[in-house]
Structure formats: structure tokens, C-alpha cells
C-alpha positions as CSV (number, residue, x, y, z in Angstrom):
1,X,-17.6,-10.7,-46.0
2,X,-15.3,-11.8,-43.6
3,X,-12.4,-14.4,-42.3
4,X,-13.2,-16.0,-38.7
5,X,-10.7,-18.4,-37.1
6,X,-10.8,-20.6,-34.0
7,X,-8.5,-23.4,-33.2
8,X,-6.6,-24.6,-36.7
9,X,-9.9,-23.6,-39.0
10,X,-10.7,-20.9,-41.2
11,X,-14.1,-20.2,-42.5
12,X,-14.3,-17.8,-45.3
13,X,-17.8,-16.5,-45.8
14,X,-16.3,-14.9,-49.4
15,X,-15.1,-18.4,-50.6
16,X,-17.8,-20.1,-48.6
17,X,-15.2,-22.6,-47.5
18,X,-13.7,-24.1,-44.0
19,X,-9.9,-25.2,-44.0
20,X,-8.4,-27.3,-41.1
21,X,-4.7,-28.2,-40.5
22,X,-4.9,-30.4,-43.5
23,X,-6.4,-27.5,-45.6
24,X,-9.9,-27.0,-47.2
25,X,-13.3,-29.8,-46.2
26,X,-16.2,-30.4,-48.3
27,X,-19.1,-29.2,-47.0
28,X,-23.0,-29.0,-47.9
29,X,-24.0,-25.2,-48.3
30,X,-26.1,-25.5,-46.0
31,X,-23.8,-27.3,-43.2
32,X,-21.4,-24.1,-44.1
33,X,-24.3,-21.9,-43.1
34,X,-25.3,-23.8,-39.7
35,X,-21.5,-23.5,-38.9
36,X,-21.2,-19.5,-40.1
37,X,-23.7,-18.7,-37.9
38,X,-23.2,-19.9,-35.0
39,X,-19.1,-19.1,-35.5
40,X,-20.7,-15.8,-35.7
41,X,-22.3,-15.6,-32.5
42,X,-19.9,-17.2,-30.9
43,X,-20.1,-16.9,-27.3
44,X,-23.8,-16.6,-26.9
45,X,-26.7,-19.2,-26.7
46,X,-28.3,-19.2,-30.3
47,X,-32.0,-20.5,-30.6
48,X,-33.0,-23.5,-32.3
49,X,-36.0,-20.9,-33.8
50,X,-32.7,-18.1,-34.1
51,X,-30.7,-20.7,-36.3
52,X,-33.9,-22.0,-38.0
53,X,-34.9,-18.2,-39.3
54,X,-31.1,-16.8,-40.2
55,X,-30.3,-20.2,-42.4
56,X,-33.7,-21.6,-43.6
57,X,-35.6,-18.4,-43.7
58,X,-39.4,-19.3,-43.7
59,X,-38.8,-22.9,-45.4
60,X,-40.0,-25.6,-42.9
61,X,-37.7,-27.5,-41.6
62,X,-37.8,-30.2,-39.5
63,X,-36.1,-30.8,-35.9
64,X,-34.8,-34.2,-37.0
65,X,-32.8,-32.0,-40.1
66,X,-31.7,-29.9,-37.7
67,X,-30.2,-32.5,-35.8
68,X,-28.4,-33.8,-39.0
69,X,-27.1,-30.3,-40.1
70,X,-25.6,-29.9,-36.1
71,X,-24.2,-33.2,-36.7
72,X,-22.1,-32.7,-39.8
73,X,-21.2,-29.3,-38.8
74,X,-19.1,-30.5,-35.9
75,X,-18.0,-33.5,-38.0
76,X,-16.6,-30.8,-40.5
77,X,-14.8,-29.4,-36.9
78,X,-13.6,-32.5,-35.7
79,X,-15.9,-32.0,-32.8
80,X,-18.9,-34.6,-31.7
81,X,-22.2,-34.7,-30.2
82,X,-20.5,-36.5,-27.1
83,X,-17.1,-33.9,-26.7
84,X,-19.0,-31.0,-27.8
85,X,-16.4,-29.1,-27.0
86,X,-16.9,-26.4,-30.1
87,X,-20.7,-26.8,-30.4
88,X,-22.8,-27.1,-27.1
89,X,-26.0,-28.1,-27.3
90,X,-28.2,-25.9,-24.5
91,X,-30.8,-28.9,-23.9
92,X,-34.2,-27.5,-24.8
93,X,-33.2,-24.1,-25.8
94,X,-30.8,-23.9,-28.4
95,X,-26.6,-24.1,-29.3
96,X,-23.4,-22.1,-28.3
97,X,-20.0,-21.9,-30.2
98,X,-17.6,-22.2,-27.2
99,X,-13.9,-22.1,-29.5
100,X,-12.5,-18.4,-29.5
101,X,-12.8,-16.9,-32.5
102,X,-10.9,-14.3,-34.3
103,X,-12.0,-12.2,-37.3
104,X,-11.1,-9.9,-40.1
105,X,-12.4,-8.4,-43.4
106,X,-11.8,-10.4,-46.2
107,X,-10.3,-7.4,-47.8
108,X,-9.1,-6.1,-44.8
109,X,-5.9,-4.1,-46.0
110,X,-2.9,-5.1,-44.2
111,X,-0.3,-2.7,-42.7
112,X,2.8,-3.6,-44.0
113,X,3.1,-6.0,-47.1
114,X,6.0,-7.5,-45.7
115,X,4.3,-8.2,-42.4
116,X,1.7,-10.2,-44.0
117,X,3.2,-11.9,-46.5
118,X,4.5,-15.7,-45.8
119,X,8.7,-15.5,-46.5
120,X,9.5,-17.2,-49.6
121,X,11.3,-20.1,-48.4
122,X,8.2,-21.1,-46.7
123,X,5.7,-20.0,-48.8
124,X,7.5,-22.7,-51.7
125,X,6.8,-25.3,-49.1
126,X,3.1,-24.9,-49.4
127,X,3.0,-26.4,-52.9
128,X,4.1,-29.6,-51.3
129,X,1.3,-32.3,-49.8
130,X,0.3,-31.4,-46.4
131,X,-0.9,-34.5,-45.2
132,X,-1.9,-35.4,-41.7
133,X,-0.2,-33.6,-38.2
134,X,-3.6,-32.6,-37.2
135,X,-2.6,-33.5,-33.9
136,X,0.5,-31.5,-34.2
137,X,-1.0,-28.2,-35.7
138,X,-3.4,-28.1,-32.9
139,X,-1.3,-28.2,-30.3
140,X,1.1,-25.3,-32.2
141,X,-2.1,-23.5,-32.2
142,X,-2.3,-23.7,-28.4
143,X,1.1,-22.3,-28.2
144,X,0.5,-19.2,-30.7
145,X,-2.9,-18.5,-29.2
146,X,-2.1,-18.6,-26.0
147,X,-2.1,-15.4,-24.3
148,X,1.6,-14.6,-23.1
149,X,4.1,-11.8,-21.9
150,X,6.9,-13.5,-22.7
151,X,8.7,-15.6,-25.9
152,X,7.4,-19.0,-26.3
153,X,8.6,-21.9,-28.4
154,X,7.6,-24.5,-30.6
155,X,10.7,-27.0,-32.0
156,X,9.7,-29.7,-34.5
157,X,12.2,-32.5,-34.6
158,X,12.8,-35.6,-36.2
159,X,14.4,-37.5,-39.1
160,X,15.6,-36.3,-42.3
161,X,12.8,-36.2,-44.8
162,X,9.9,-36.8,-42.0
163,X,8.1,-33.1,-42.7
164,X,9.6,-30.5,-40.2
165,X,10.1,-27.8,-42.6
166,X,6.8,-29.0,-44.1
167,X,5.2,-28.8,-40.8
168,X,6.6,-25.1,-39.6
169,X,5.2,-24.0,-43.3
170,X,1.9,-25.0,-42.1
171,X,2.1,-23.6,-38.3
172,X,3.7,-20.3,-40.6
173,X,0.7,-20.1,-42.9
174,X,-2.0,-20.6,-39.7
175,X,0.4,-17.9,-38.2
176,X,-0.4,-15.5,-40.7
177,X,-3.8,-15.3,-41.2
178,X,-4.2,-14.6,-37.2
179,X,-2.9,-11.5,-37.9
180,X,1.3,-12.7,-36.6
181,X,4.2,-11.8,-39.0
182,X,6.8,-14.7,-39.7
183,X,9.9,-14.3,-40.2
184,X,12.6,-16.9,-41.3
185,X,16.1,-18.0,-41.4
186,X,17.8,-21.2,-42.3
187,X,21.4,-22.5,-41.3
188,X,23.1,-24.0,-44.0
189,X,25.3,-27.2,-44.3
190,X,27.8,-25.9,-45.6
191,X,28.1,-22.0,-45.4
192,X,28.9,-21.8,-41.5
193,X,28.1,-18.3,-40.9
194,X,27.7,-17.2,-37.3
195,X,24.2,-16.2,-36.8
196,X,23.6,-16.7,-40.0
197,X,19.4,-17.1,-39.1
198,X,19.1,-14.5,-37.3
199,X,20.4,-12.1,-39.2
200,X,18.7,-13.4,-42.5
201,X,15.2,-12.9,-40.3
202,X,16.2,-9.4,-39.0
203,X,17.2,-8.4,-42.8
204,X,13.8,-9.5,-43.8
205,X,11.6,-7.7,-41.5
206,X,11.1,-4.4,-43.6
207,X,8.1,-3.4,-41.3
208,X,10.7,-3.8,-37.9
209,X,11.7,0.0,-36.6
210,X,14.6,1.7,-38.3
211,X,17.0,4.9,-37.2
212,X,15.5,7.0,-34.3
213,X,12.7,4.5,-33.6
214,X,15.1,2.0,-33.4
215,X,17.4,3.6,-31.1
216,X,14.2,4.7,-29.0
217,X,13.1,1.2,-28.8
218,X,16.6,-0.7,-28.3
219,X,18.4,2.0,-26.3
220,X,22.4,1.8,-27.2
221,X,21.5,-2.1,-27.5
222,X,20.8,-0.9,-31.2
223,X,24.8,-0.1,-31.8
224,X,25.5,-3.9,-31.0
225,X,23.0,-5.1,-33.1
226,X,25.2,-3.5,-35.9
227,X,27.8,-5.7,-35.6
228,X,25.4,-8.2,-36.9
229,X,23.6,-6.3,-39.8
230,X,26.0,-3.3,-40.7
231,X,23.3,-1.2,-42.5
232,X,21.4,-0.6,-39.6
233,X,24.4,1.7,-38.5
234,X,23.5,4.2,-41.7
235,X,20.4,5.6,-40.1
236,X,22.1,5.0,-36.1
237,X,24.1,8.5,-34.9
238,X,27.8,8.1,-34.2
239,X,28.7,9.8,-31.2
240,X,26.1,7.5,-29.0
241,X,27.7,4.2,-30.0
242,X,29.2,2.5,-27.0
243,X,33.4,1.6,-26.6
244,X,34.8,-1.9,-26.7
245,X,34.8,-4.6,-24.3
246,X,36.3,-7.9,-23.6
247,X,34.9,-10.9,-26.1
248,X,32.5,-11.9,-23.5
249,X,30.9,-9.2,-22.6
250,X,31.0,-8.5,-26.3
251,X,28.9,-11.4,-26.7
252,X,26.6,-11.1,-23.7
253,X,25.9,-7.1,-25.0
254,X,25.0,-9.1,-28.3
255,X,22.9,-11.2,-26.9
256,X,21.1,-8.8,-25.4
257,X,21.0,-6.6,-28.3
258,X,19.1,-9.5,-30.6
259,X,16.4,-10.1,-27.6
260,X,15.9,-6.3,-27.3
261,X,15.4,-6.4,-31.4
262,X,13.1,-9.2,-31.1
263,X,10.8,-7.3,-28.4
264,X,10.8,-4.2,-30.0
265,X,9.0,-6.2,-32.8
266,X,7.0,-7.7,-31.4
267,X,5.6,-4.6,-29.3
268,X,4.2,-3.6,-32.2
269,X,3.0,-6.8,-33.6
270,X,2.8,-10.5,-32.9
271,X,5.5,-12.4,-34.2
272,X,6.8,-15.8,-35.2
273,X,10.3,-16.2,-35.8
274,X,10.6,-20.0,-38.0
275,X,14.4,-21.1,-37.9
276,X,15.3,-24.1,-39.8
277,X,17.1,-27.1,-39.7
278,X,19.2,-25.9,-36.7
279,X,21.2,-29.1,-36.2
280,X,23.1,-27.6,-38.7
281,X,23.1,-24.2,-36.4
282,X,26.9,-22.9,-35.7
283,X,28.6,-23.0,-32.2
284,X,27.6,-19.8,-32.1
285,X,24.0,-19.6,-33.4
286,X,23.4,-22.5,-31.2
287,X,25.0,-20.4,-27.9
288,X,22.6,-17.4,-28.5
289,X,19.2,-20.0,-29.1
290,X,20.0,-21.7,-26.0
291,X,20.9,-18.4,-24.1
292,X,17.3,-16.8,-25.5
293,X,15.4,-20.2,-24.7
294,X,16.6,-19.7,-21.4
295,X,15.8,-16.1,-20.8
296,X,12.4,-14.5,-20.7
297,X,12.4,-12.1,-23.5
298,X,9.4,-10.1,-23.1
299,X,6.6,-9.6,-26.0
300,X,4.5,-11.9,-27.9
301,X,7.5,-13.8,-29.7
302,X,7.1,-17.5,-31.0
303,X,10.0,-19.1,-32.0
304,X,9.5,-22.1,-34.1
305,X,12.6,-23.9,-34.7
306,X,13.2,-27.8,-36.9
307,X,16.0,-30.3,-35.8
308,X,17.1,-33.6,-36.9
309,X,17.3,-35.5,-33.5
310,X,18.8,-38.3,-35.1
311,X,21.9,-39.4,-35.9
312,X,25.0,-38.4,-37.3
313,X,23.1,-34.4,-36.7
314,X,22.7,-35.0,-33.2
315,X,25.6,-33.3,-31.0
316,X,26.0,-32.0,-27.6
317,X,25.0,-28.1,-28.3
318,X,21.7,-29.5,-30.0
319,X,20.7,-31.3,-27.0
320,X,21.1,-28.7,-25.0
321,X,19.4,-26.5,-26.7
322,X,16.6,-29.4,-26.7
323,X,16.7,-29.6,-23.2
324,X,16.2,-25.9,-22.5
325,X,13.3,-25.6,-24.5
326,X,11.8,-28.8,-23.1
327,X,12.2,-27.5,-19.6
328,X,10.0,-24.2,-20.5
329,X,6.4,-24.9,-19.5
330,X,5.3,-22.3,-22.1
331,X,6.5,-24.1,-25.3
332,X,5.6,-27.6,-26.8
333,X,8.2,-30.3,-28.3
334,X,6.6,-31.9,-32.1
335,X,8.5,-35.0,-32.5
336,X,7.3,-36.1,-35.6
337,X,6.9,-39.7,-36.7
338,X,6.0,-41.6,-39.7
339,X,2.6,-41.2,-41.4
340,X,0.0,-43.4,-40.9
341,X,-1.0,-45.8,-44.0
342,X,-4.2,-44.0,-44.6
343,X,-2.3,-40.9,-44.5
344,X,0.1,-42.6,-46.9
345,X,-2.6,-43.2,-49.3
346,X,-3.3,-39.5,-49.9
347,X,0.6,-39.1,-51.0
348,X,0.0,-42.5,-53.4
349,X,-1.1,-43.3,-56.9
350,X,-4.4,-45.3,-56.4
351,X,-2.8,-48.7,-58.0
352,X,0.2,-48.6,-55.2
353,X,0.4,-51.2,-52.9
354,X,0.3,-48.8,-50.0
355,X,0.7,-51.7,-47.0
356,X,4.1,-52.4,-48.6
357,X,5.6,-49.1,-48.8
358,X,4.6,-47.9,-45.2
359,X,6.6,-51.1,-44.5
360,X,9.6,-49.9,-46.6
361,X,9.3,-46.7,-45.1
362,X,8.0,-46.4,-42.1
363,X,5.7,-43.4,-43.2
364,X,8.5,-41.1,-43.9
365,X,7.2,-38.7,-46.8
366,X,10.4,-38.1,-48.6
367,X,10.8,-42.3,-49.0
368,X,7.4,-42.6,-49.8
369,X,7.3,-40.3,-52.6
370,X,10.9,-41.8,-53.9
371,X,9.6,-45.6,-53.9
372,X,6.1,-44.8,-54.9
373,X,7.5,-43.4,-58.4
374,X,6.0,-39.7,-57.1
375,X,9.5,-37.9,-57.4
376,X,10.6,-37.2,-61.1
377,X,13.1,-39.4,-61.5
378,X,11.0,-42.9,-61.9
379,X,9.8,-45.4,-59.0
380,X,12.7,-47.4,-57.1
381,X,12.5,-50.6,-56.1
382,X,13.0,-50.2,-52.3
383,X,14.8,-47.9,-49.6
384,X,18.3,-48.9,-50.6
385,X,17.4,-47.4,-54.3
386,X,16.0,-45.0,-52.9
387,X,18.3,-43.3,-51.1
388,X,21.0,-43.7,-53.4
389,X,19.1,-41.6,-56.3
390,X,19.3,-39.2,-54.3
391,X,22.2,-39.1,-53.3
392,X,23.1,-39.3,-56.8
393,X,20.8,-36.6,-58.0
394,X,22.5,-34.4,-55.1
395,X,26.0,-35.4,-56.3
396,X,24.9,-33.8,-59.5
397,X,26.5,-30.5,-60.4
């Protein structure tokens, strides 16, 4: 049994199941087996007689349920007989699976249980509606798959309650099951710590080096890392560590020191590094994300960070530290907007007038679940309701 992926899908030959970006499709046994096959010869021209024998055996089958079974597997891939660009059809001879494809044992063991393990933070997300942002995943996707030397960057911005943190959950989860580690940290409203991300992901990478390996890796970077998360200098000797300097070259050695960490990881695995809601980042934090966004820190590194770019949250160190990731021709910009009514519908109790509250809220999830009656504290009338139960419940001690 195994796991393949290509794109945003998973197909599970153990659970006999294909998930997209907005999780697990129905599918027709035999539609699953068209689609395992070929996924599993990806790359090569398959026969229409090859296909025939491995999924029908010697039941007769005709060319015109053939046709049908190709059809609905590339509906089940959002691909079409027109695009083909997943399932080509060789005129007269047969069908290739174009999409890369990645696969693993479905028991595969992993190497480090914290590696493969979605944080918590995120993995609470997933028990939320993911609904919609195909569009989006893929072109996360492109980003994390995409061959690279160097750190990339995905940022997901938009308006309170519009999905970011949903959204990097998702791109977290995908992350994950192609064989890349997450790591996470949040900046807080009100607990302005400097760095305070970046040190809550370095303190919850167990599998990163420690001690010798990582002074091997990091060099004397590794002492100035310390100033950051003290423990690290338990296992680092003390007669190597490096004198005092003036403030900025304090920082710059800092600087340098978190890079260096970050590529030492990632030598040894891929990694994604999900910081949220960073409008609410320190002067600080916001220096050293716009100082690594410009550099080229080497290794397979994805940053993936969420920003309001609205206002009141919007200030001058956020848009520059939009701007310098925009500029990078390596990285992709999400900015997220409302969901679409069918979308809407999915989030909505079947006797909801759905046209009216896409028009009271513009597709914004978090107002669609308050003035649908889906939160827990009863259905409010419109926006203005709304948003003051909230505020109310968050006023709450």
C-alpha cells in the first residue's frame, strides 16, 4: 500500500481515497482504479489493452466505458479532455500521467515524530471548514514543489476573519505529507516579545541539531543564537563563544545566526516555517523577516507567513516587509478575498438564505458563520450584531 501525491492530491491506495485542497472526492471504485494506475506509471505511455488488463482483468469492457472511466478520472483531478494537462491521451495508443508524482509507504515510519507531526496550533485549525482556495493551494503547491537552493516565501494576507490561518493550516497539512517539517510561531497582540516567532519555532524543532552538531553546522553563529533560546548554550562549550560588540553588529551577528539555524535544518530536511498574524510582529521581529526576505538564505526553506493588510493593522514595517517579499520572483503573494456563494453554501444550514448573507458579508467566513446562527452563541441579525457579540464574548473574562 502506498501514498502518491502530485499537485494538491493525495491518493491513498490503503483508504482507497483521493483528497484535493478542499479535502477528500467521491469516487467510483473503479474511477479510483483508472486513476491508481496510471498515477502509478506515471511518466510512461500506458496501453488502452495495459489499463484494460490491470483494472478490468479479463471482464469485457467496452471502448466507449473506457472513455467514461478517463473522463471522470480527470474530473476527480480538476483536469479535462481539452487541458489534459494531468492525463494525455496518446491518440491510438493509449494514456500518460504527465503531474510529478511523489510516493511513500503507507506505514512508512517517519524519522523524527516531531518532524512529521503538524504543530498543534495548526493542527486545531484543521477541525475548522476548509472551504474553497483551490486556486490558492495550487499555487502554494508550485512554491513548495518547486525545486530551489535558496528560501522561498508564501504570505497570505487579508482581512480579519477571511481564512489566513485557515489557509497556512491547509498549505501546513499538504506540507507534511510531502515529506517537509512545519514549524510554527505566532506574534501575539498583546505579549510584545522580540522574536517572539522565531524563537517559539526554533524551541519546537526537537529533530533540529543540538551541541557539537550544532556548532559544526552554525560555526560560532551558534553562540549568538543563544541569546535568543538560552538552553542551547547547555550543550555549547564556553571558551569558543565570541566577545561583545556594538548593538548593531550585535544584531547583524543575530541575524545571521537565525539564517544559519534555519539552513542547518533544512540541510537535513525540507522545511516550512508558518508564522502568523505578523501585523502584530514587533519592530524587531519585523526587522529580521524583512532582512531574511531580502537575503538568500540557502536550503530548501519555505516561509509561509499571514498579515492583515487592512486597516488599523497596516503600518509602515508591514509594508515593507510586503514589498520585499513581493519583489522576490521565487515566492507568491495569496491575497485572499471573500468566498464565493456556492462556497458559502457549504459553511450554511440548508434553509439559510445564502444570497443574503454573502451580501451581508461579503464571503468573509468568520461573518458568515456569526449571522448564519453557525457559532454557538445563536444567529444575529446582521454584521452590526455580529461583530459586537463578539466583541462582547472577547470582553468576557
Amino acid at each position: 500500500m502506498a501514498v502518491y501525491t502530485f499537485g494538491e492530491f493525495r491518493l491513498d491506495t490503503e483508504r482507497m481515497e483521493v483528497a484535493g485542497a478542499d479535502g477528500v472526492r467521491e469516487t467510483e471504485p473503479q474511477v479510483f482504479d483508472v486513476l491508481r494506475y496510471l498515477v502509478e506509471q506515471h511518466g510512461r505511455l500506458v496501453t488502452k489493452e495495459e489499463l484494460l488488463d490491470n483494472v478490468w482483468g479479463d471482464r469485457f469492457v467496452s471502448e466507449s466505458a473506457l472513455t467514461t472511466r478517463i473522463k471522470q478520472a480527470r474530473r476527480l483531478i480538476d483536469d479535462d479532455g481539452r487541458s489534459q494537462s494531468r492525463i494525455r491521451t496518446i491518440r491510438g495508443r493509449g494514456f500518460r500521467f504527465l503531474t510529478p508524482v511523489a510516493e511513500r509507504a503507507a506505514n512508512e515510519p517517519t524519522t523524527s515524530a516531531s518532524a512529521d507531526v503538524l504543530p498543534r496550533e495548526l493542527a486545531g485549525e484543521r477541525t475548522k471548514p476548509f472551504v474553497g482556495r483551490a486556486a490558492e493551494v495550487r499555487r502554494a503547491l508550485a512554491v513548495l514543489e518547486r525545486p530551489s537552493r535558496t528560501a522561498t516565501w508564501i504570505q497570505i494576507l487579508g482581512e480579519p476573519g477571511i481564512g489566513k490561518t485557515r489557509l497556512a493550516a491547509r498549505i501546513a497539512q499538504l506540507a507534511t505529507e510531502r515529506g517537509i517539517a512545519v514549524l510554527f510561531g505566532r506574534c501575539s497582540e498583546d505579549l510584545a516579545v522580540p522574536y517572539q516567532p522565531v524563537i517559539e519555532a526554533i524551541r519546537s524543532a526537537g529533530f533540529a541539531p543540538h551541541g557539537d552538531e550544532l556548532l559544526a553546522a552554525m560555526g560560532p553563529s551558534a553562540f549568538d543564537l543563544t541569546r535568543l533560546v538560552p538552553e542551547l548554550a547547555d550543550e555549547l562549550p564556553d571558551d569558543r563563544r565570541p566577545g561583545p560588540a556594538d548593538p548593531e553588529t550585535e544584531r547583524h551577528r543575530l541575524f545571521e545566526a537565525i539564517g544559519s539555524w534555519f539552513e542547518a535544518v533544512a540541510a537535513e530536511r525540507p522545511l516550512a516555517v508558518v508564522i502568523d498574524d505578523a501585523h502584530w510582529a514587533t519592530d524587531s521581529t519585523m526587522r529580521l523577516l524583512t532582512y531574511a526576505a531580502r537575503s538568500s538564505l540557502d536550503g530548501a526553506v519555505t516561509f509561509v507567513i499571514t498579515a492583515r493588510d487592512t486597516a488599523p493593522d497596516v503600518r509602515p514595517e508591514l509594508r515593507e516587509l510586503i514589498s520585499a517579499i513581493d519583489a522576490r520572483s521565487d515566492s507568491v503573494t495569496l491575497r485572499m478575498s471573500g468566498l464565493a456563494e456556492d462556497e458559502v453554501r457549504e459553511l450554511v444550514d440548508p434553509d439559510v438564505d445564502v444570497a443574503a448573507v454573502v451580501r451581508q458579508t461579503a464571503g468573509n467566513p468568520l461573518l458568515v458563520n456569526a449571522v448564519s446562527g453557525n457559532s454557538d452563541h445563536g444567529v444575529a441579525a446582521d454584521i452590526d450584531t455580529a461583530v459586537h457579540q463578539r466583541l462582547a464574548r472577547l470582553a468576557q473574562p
